[in-house]
C-alpha positions in Angstrom: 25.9 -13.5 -15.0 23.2 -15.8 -15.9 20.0 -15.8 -13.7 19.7 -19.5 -12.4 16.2 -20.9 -12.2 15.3 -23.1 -9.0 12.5 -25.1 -10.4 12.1 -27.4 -7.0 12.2 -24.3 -4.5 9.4 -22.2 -7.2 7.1 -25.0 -7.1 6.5 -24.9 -3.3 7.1 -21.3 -3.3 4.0 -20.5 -6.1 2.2 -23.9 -4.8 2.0 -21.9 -0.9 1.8 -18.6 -1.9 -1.5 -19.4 -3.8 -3.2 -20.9 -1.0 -2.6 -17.1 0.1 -3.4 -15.4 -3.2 -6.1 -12.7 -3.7 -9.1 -15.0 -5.3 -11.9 -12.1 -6.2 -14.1 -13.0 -8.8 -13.6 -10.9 -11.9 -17.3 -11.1 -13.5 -18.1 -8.4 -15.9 -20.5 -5.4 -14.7 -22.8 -3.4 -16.5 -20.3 -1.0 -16.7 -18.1 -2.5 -18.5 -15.4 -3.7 -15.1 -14.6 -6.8 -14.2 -14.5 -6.8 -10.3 -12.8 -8.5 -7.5 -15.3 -9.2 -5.8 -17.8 -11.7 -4.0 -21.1 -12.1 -1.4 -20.4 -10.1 1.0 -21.1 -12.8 3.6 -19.3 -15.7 4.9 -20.1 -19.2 5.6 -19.9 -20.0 9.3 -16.8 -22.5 9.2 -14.8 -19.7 6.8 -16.0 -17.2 9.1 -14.7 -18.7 12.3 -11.0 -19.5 10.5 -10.9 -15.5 9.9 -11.5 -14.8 13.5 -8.9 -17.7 14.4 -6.5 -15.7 11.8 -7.4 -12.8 13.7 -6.8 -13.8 17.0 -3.1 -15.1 15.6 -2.3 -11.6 13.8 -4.0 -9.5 17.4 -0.5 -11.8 19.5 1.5 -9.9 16.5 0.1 -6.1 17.0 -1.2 -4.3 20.4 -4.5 -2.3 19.9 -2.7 0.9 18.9 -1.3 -0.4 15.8 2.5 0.2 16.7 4.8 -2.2 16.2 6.6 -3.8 19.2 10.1 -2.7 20.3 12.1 -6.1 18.9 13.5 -8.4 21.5 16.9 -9.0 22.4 19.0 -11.6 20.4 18.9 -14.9 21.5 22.2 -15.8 20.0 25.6 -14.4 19.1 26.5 -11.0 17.3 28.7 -11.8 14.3 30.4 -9.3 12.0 31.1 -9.5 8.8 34.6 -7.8 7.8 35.0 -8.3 4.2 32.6 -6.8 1.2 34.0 -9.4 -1.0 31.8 -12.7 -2.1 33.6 -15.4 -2.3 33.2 -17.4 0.8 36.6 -16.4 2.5 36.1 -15.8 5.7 34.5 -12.6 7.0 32.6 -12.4 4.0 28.8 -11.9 3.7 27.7 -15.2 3.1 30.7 -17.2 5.7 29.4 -15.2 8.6 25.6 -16.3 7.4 26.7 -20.0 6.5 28.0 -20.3 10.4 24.7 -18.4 11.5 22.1 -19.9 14.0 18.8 -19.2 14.8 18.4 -15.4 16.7 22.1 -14.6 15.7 22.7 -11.0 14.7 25.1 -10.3 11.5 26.7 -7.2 12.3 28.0 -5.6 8.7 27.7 -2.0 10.9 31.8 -1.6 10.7 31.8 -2.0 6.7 32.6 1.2 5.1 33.0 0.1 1.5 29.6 0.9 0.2 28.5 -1.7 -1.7 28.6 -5.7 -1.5 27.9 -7.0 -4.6 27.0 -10.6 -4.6 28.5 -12.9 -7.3 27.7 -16.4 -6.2 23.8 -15.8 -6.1 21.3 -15.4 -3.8 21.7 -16.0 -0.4 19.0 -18.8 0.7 18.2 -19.0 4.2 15.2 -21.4 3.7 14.3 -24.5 4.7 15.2 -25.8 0.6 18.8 -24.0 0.7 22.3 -25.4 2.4 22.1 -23.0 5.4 18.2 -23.3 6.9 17.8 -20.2 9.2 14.1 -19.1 10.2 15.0 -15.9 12.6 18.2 -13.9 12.0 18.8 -9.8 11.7 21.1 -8.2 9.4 22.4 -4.7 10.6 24.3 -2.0 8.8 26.1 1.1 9.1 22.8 3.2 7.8 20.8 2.5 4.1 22.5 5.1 2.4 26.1 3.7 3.9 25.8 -0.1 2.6 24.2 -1.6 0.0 23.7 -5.5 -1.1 23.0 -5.8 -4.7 22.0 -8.8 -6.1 23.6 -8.0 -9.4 20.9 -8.6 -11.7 20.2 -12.2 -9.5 17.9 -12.6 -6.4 19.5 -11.6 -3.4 17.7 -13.2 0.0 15.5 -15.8 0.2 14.1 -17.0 3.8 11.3 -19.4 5.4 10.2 -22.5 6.2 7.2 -25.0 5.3 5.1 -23.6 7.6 4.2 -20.1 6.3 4.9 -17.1 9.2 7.8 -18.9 11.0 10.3 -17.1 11.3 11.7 -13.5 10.9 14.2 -11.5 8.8 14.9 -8.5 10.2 16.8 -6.0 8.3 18.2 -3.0 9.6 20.0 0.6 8.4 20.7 -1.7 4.8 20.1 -1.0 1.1 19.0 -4.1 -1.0 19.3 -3.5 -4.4 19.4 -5.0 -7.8 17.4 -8.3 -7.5 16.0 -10.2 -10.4 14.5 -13.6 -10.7 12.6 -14.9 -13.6 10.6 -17.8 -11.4 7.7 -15.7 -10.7 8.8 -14.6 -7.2 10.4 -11.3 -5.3 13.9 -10.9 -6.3 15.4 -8.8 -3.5 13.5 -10.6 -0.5 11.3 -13.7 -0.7 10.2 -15.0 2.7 7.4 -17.2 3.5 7.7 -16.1 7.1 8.0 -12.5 8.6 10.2 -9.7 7.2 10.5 -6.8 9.2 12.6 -3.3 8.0 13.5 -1.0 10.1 15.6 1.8 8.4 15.4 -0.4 5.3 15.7 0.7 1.7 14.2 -1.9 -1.1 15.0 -0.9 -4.6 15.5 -1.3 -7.8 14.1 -4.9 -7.9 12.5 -7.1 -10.8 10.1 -10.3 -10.8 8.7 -12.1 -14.1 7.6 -15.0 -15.2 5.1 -16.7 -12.7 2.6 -18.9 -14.0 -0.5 -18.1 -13.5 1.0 -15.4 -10.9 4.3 -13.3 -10.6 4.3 -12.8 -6.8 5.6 -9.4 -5.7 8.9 -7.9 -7.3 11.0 -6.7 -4.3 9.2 -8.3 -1.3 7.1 -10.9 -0.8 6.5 -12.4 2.7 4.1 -14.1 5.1 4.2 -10.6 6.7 5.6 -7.5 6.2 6.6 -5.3 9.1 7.8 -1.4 8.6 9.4 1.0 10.1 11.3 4.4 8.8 11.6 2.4 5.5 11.1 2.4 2.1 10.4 0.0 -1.0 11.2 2.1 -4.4 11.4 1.8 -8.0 10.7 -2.4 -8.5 8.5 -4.3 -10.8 6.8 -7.2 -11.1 5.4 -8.4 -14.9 3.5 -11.6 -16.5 2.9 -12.0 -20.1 0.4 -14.5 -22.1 -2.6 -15.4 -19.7 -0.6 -14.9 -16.3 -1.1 -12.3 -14.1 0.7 -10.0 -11.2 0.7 -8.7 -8.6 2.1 -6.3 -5.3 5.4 -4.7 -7.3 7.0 -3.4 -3.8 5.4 -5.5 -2.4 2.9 -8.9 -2.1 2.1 -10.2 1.4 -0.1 -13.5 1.7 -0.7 -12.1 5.4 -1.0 -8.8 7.4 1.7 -5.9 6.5 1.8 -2.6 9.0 3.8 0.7 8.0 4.9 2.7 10.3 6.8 6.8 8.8 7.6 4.1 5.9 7.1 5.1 1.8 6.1 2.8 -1.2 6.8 4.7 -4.1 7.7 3.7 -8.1 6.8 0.6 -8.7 4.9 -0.6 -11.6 2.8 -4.1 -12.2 2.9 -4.8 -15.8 0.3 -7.5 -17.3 -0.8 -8.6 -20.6 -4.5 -10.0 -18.8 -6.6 -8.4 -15.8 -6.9 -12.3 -15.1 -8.8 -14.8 -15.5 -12.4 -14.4 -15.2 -12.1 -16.1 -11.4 -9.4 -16.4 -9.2 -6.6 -13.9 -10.7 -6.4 -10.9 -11.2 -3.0 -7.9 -12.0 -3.0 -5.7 -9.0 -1.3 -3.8 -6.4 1.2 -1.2 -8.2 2.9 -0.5 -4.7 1.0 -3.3 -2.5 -0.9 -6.4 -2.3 -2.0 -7.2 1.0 -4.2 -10.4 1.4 -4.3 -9.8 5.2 -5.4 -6.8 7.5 -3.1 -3.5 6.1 -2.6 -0.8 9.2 -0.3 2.5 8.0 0.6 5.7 10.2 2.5 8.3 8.6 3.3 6.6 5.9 3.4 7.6 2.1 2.5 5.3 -0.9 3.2 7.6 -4.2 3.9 7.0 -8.1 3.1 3.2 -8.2 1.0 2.1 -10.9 -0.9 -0.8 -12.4 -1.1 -1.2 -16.7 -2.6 -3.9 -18.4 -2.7 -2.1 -21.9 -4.6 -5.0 -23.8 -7.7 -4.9 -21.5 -7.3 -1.6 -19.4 -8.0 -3.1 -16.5 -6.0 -3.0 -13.3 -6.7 -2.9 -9.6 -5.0 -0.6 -6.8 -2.2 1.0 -8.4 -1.4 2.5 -5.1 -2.5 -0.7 -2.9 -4.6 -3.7 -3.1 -6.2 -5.2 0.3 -8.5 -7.4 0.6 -8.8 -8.0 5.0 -9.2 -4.8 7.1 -7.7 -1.7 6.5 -6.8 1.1 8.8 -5.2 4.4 7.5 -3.9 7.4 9.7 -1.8 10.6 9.0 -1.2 8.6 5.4 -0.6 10.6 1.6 -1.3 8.6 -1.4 -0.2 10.8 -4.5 0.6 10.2 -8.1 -0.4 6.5 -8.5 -2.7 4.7 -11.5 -5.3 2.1 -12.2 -8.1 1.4 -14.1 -9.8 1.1 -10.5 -8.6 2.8 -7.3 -6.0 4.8 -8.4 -4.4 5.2 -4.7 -6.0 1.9 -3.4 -8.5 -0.7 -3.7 -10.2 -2.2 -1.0 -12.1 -5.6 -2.2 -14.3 -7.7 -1.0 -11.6 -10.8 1.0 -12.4 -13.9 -0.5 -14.3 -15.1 -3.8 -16.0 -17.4 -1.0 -17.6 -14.1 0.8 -16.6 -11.6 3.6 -16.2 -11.7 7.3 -17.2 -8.2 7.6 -14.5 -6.3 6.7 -14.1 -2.5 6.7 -11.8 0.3 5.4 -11.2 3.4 7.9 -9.2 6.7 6.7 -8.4 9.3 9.3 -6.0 12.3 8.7 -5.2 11.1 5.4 -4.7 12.7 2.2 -5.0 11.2 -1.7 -4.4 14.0 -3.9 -3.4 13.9 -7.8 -4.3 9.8 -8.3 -5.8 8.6 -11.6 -8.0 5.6 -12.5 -11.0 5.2 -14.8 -13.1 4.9 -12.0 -12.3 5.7 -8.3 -9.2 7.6 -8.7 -8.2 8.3 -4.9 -9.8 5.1 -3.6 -12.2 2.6 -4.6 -13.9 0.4 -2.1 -16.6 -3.2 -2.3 -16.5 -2.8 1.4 -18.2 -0.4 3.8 -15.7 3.1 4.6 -15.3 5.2 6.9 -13.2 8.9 6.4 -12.9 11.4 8.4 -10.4 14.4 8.7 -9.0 13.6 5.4 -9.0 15.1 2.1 -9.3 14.1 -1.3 -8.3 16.1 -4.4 -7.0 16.9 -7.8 -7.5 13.0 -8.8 -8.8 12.2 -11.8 -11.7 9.7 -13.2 -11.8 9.3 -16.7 -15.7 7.5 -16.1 -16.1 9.1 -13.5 -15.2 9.6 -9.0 -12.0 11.3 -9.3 -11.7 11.3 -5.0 -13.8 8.5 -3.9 -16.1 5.4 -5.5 -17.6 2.9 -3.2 -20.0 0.3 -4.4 -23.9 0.3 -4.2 -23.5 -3.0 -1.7 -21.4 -0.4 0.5 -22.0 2.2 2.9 -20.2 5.5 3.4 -19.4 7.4 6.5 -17.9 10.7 5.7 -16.8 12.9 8.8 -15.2 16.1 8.6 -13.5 15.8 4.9 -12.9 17.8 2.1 -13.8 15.8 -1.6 -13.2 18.4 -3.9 -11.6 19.4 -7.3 -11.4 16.0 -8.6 -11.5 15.9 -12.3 -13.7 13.5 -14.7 -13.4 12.9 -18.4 -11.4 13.2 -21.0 -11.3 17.1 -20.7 -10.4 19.5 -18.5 -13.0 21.2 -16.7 -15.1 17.8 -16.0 -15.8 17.7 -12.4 -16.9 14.2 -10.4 -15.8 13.5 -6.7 -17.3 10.9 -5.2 -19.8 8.3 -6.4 -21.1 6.4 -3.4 -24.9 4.8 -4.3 -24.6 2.9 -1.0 -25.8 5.7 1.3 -23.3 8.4 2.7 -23.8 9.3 6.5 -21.7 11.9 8.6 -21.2 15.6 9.0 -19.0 18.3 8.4 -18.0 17.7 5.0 -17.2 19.4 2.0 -18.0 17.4 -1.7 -18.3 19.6 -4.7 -19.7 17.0 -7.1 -21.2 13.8 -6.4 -23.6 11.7 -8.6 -27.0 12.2 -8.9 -27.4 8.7 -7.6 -25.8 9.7 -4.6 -27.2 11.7 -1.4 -25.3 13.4 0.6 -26.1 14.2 4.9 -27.9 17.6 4.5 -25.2 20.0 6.0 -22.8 19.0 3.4 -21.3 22.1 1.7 -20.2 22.5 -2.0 -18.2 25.4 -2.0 -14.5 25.5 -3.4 -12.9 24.8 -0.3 -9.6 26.7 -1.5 -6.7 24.4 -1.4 -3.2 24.4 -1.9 -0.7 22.1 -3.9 0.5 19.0 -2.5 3.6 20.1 -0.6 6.1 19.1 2.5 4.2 21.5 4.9 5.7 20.1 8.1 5.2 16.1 9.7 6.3 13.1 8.2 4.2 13.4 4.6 3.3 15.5 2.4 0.0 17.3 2.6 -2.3 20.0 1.2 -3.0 23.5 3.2 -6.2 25.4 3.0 -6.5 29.4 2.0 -7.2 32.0 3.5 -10.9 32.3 3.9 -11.8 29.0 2.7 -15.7 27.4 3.7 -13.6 25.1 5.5 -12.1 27.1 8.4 -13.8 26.2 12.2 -16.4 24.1 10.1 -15.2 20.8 10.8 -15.7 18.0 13.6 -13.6 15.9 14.9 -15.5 12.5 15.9 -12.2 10.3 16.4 -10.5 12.9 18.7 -7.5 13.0 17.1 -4.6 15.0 18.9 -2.9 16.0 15.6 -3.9 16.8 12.1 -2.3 14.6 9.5 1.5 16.2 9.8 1.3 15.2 13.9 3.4 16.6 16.9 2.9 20.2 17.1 -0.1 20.7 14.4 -3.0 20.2 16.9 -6.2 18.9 15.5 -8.4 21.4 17.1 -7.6 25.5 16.8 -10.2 28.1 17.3 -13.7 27.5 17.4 -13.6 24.4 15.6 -11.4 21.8 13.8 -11.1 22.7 10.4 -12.4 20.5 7.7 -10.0 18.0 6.2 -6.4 16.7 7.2 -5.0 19.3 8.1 -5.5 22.6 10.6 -4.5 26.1 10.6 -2.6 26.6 13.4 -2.5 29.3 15.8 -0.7 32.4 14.3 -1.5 31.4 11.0 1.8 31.5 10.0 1.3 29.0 7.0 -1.4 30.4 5.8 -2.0 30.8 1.7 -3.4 33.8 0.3 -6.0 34.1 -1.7 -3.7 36.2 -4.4 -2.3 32.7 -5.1 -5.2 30.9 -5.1 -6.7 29.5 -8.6 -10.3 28.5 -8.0 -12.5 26.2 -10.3 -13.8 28.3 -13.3 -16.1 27.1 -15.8 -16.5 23.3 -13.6 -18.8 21.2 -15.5 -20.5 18.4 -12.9 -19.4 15.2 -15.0 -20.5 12.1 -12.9 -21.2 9.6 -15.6 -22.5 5.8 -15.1 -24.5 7.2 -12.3 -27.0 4.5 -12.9 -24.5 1.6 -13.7 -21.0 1.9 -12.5 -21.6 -0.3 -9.8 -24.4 -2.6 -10.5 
């Protein structure tokens, strides 16, 4: 069926969302990048409305970073006992036309599979005929019950005030969504959307001027848990850009055992020159991002014309807090897995990106392929491998403005160049401190703390070696065995309960430990070290001037 254009509701949609858009300045560096990025300071009144923000999203999230069990309903549990979508009673949309606010729509007794929507989306906002700011939807199980949009957005939700409000979606599927107004298609909320048990997928955006916001989600904030956002996109043509194809969020998003995985920002411009910029392949986050065993894999960012593109895995600008986290198989021209920029084009409260039992393994990018950071880092326990930089930092590149801690971590076997056998792992002019580590190649123009070692630490494919992601095992006899550290006194390595951090004399370096037995250890007869490696760390001078 046709795809109907709300002009009235994308006007206030695009006109709110881009007082919440990434605004990074894009000026050209000697290398030849634009970059997001601005001062690294703050003027004291922008500085005090961050910690206000702050203070708003610490109510939202304890100090551990786990999401709070949700509260009980507040009003009435309503099935829904028809997978038509027509309006007759017992349908989809009846049951959500006679909703109020905390009501629960209960489509858990459904067993036809699919409900395929017919009459468009469903709008619960504050511009649509039913205004709801916090109702849950609960099914049978995501792989049970699906709502697919049929080529046509599917759920829309919020308010005039942005974060009122939540959408809670649980044990569903939403599928299918596409919308040509430069918005999500599947799930556009300028409030809260929280998934628990959620599946995302399959969902297209287009058409935003200057932005296309998101292509399956984009929300205030984004809250989840034992979900997944899969296989959308999100695409501008002409001077227009986008941005966050699972996902964009104008606020704070946490993950918790939750993937992003397939999704693809397509561009004809990196931006322009100021304020906007194509970015986050899986993720935008202009808030504070926090993930714990969670996976962000295959997402990309293209912008043929230019060849420029930020975060293919995710783009963040506030702080950024990874734990027991894989990022694998995702593209950019910088950050491959992730960028972490500088937060504002009008400077930087002092924000900060921490890794810790984390693994980026076979990401690509021109410069930065695991991760790329404006902002001081600091990663310990982790390991980053088999990306590759065609200029250059196949693991890690932080900026000469930023500093590097690096604690316990394996940086190896990252390729550089347009040929194999071209080695570059980490560019980091800013300084590197730490201990325990293991970096094969690093730039000239970057020194390393004295005990670092540069032997092949020995490691295994990316595989499903036990915990919630996937993650790569160390050989028999590698330099990394009893070498490490383990500063943040982690219980568990990366794959959690029942891998204990610390076995033997020491913790081993990287994310993850041999454990006692050594039953998953890899021998060394199936083990194909680096041969002929040729240290390729080019633009030592000016990659990041």
């Amino acid at each position: 069926m046709p795809i109907r254009f709300d002009s009235s509701r994308t006007r206030l949609a695009v006109a709110v969302a881009l007082v919440f858009a990434g605004t990074g300045a894009l000026q050209a560096q000697t290398s030849g990048f634009p970059a997001p990025n601005a001062a690294a300071t703050a003027t004291p009144h922008y500085t005090l409305r961050l910690a206000q923000r702050a203070a708003r999203r610490t109510e939202r999230l304890p100090a551990d970073g786990r999401l709070r069990s949700a509260a009980a309903p507040l009003g009435n549990v309503l099935p829904v006992t028809s997978c038509a979508d027509d309006g007759s009673t017992g349908t989809l949309r009846d049951v959500i036309a006679g909703a109020g606010e905390g009501d629960v729509v209960d489509l858990s007794a459904l067993t036809c599979g699919t409900i395929t929507l017919t009459q468009g989306v469903i709008d619960l906002s504050v511009l649509g005929t039913h205004h709801v700011n916090d109702l849950s939807l609960i099914g049978p199980g995501a792989a049970a019950l699906t709502i697919d949009g049929n080529d046509d957005r599917v759920l829309a939700h919020g308010d005039f005030q942005i974060g009122l409000g939540t959408l809670s979606v649980t044990d569903l599927t939403i599928a299918n969504g596409n919308y040509t107004g430069g918005l999500a298609s599947c799930i556009d909320s300028s409030g809260v959307v929280a998934l628990t048990r959620a599946v995302v997928t399959g969902c297209e955006a287009s058409g935003g001027a200057p932005l296309t916001f998101g292509g399956a989600v984009s929300a205030a904030y984004l809250e989840m848990t034992s979900s997944a956002i899969t296989d959308s996109h999100s695409s501008a043509t002409g001077d227009n850009v986008a941005i966050g194809a699972g996902a964009y969020v104008s606020g704070d998003a946490t993950l918790v055992e939750s993937t992003i995985s397939g999704s693809t920002v397509v561009a004809e411009t990196p931006g322009d020159g100021t304020y906007y910029l194509s970015a986050g392949g899986g993720l935008y986050v202009r808030g504070a991002l926090t993930m714990q065993r969670s996976a962000v894999s295959r997402n990309a960012v293209y912008v043929p014309s230019f060849n420029y593109g930020w975060g293919g895995g995710v783009f963040v600008r506030a702080d950024t807090s990874l734990e027991a986290s894989t990022f694998d198989g995702n593209f950019a021209t910088l950050g491959g897995g992730l960028y972490k920029a500088v937060f504002s084009h009008y400077g930087d409260p002092g924000t900060t990106l921490t890794v810790g039992n984390s693994t980026f393994s076979n990401n690509y990018a021109s410069m930065g392929a695991g991760l790329a950071s404006a902002r001081p880092a600091t990663i310990s326990n982790s390991t980053l491998t088999g990306g590759w930089g065609t200029f250059g930092a196949g693991g890690a590149w932080i900026k000469a403005d930023a500093d590097l801690v690096l604690q316990s971590s394996i940086v190896a076997r990252n390729r550089s160049g347009d040929y194999f056998g071209l080695y570059c792992d980490l560019i980091a002019r800013g300084g590197v401190t730490g201990a325990n580590n293991i970096v094969l190649v690093a730039s000239d123009a970057t020194t390393l703390p004295p005990d670092t070692l540069a032997q092949d630490p020995m490691l295994g494919l990316l595989a499903d070696n036990g915990g919630p992601t996937r993650t790569v095992l160390i050989y028999q006899g590698s330099p990394a065995l009893d070498a490490g550290a383990n500063p943040a006194a982690f219980a568990f390595d990366q794959r959690g309960d029942g891998f204990d951090r610390e076995v033997g004399a020491a913790a081993d370096i990287g994310a993850t430990e041999l454990q006692a037995g050594g039953s998953e250890f890899l021998f060394r007869d199936a083990f194909e070290p680096v041969r002929g490696a040729v240290d390729f760390c080019p633009f030592t001078d000016a990659e990041d001037s």
